[in-house]
RODO-778556 format. One line per field, with one value per residue (C-alpha): residue number from 1; residue in three letters; x, y, z. Coordinates in steps of 0.1 Angstrom, whole numbers, plus 5000, padded with zeros to 4 digits. Layout:
BEGIN
resi	[NUM  ...]
resn	[ALA  ...]
X	[X  ...]
Y	[Y  ...]
Z	[Z  ...]
This chain:
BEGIN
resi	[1  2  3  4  5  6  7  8  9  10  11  12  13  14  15  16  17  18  19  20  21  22  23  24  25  26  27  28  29  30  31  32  33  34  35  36  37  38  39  40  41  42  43  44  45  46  47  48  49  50  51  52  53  54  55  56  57  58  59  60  61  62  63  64  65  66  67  68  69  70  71  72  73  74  75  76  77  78  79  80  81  82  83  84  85  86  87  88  89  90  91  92  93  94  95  96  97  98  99  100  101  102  103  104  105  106  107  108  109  110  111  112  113  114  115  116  117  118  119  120  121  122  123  124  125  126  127  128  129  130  131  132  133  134  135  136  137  138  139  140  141  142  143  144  145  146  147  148  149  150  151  152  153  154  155  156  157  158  159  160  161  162  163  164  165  166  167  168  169  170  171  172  173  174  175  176  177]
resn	[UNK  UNK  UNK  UNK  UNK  UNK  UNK  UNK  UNK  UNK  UNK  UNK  UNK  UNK  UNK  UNK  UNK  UNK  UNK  UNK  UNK  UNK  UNK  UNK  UNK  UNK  UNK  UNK  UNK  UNK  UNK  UNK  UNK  UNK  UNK  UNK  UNK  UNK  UNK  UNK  UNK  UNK  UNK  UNK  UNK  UNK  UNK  UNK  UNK  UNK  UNK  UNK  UNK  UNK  UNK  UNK  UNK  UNK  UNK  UNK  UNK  UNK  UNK  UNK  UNK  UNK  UNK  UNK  UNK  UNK  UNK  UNK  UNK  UNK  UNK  UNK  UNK  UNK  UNK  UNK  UNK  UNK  UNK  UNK  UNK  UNK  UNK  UNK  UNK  UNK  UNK  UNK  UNK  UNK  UNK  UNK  UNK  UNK  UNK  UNK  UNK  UNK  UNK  UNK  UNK  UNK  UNK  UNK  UNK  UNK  UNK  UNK  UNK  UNK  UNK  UNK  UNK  UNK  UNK  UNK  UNK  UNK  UNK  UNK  UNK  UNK  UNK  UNK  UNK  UNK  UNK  UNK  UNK  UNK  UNK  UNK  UNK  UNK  UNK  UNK  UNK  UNK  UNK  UNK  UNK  UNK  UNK  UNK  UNK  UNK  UNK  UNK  UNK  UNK  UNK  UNK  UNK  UNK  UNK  UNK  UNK  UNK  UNK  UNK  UNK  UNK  UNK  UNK  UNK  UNK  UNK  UNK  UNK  UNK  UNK  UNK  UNK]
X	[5817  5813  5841  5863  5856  5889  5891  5901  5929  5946  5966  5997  5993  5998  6020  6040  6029  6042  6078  6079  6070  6097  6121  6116  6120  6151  6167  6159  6167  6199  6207  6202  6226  6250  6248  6246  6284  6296  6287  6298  6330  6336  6326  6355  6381  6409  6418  6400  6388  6400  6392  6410  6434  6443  6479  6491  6528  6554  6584  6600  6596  6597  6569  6538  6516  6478  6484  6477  6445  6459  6495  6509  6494  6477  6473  6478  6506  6537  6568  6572  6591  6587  6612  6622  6602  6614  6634  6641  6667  6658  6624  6613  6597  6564  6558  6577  6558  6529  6536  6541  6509  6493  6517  6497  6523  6515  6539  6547  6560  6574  6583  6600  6637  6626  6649  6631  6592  6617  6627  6592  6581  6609  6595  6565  6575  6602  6574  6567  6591  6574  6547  6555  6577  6592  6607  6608  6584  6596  6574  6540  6514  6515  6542  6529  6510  6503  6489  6475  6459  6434  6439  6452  6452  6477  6484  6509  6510  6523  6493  6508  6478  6457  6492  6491  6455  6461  6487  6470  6439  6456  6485  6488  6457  6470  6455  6466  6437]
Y	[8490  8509  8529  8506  8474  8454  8444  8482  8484  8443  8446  8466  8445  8412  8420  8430  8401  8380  8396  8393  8354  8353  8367  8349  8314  8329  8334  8302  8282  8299  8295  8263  8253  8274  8259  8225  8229  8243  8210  8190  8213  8206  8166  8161  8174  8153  8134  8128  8163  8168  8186  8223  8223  8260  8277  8285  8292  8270  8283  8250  8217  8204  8227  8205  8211  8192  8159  8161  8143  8132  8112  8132  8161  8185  8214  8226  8236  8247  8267  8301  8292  8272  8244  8251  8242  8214  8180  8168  8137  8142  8134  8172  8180  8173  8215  8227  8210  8221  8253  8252  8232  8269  8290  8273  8243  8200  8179  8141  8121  8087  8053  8032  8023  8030  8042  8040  8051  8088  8093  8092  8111  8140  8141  8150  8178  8193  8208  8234  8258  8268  8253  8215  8197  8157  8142  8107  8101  8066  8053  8062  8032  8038  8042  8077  8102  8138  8164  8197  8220  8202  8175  8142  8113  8077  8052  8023  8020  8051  8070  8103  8113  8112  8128  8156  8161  8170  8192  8212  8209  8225  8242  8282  8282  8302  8294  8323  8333]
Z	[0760  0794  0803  0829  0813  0811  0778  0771  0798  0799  0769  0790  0818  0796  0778  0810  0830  0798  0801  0838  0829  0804  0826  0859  0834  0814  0849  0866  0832  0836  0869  0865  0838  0855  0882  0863  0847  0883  0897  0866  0869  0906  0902  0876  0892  0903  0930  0965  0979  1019  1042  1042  1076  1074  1069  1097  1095  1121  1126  1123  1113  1147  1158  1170  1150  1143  1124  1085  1076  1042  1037  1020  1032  1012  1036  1071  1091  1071  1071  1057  1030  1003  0983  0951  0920  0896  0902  0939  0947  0981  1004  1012  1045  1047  1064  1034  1004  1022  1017  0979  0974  0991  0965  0936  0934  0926  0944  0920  0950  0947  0968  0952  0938  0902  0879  0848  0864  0878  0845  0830  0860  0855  0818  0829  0854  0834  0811  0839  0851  0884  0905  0899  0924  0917  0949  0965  0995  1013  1033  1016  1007  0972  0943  0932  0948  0930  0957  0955  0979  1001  0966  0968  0939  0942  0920  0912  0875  0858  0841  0822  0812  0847  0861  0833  0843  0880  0870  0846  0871  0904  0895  0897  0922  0951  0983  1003  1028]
């Protein structure tokens, strides 16, 4: 054999060209099932997904403020303090419960004169100690409604397991910016 034929030099150069090959489809096969169970991930969440309205502090409930594209809202304007965790009696302020969905909190909001649907309700929260929130919302279309940051999932018919699910979902996810 004369002295540059290729035979004599290829055997480097496909062996390399065979792990560069190997490589470039370990990558993209693994970019792509990453990428596959971050969809997946994303696409199981929870409730309807809106649109993110900021958190921009008012110093009062009064304040104008832009008008919250979700009822109840699940972010946007808010006050700079937030309502304490655990069992409400009383509607809270639309501003303030905003501001605990941002600290990581889910609100359980309900509208209707329901006795026995609150107790099952306060069941379900009181097996958190921080970051869950029950409280009456008159006025909303729906008899429950379980919000999140930028989150938002109603029903009529009490589901403890879908209500479970947000919770566990959304809650200790600060949205601080």
């Amino acid at each position: 054999m004369p002295k540059g034929d290729r035979r004599t030099r290829t055997p480097g150069r496909t062996v390399k060209r065979r792990r560069t090959a190997i490589a470039v489809v370990v990558t993209v096969l693994a970019a792509t099932v990453v990428g596959y169970f971050a969809y997946r991930a994303q696409a199981n969440l929870p409730g309807v997904q809106f649109a993110d309205q900021g958190n921009l502090h008012v110093p009062s409930a009064e304040t104008p403020h832009v008008q919250y594209n979700s009822e109840p809202p699940t972010s946007g304007p808010h006050l700079p303090y937030i309502a304490p965790w655990g069992v409400h009696t009383r509607p809270i302020v639309r501003e303030l419960q905003v501001h605990n969905l941002e600290d990581g909190g889910v609100v359980v909001q309900y509208n209707c004169e329901c006795p026995d649907l609150v107790a099952k309700l306060k069941t379900i929260v009181d097996k958190y100690d921080k970051q869950v929130i029950l409280a009456p919302y008159p006025g909303m279309p729906h008899k429950i409604a379980l919000t999140a940051w930028t989150r938002l999932d109603t029903m009529d018919e009490l589901d403890e397991g879908r209500i479970t699910r947000f919770i566990e979902a959304y809650r200790g996810i600060d949205h601080h910016k």
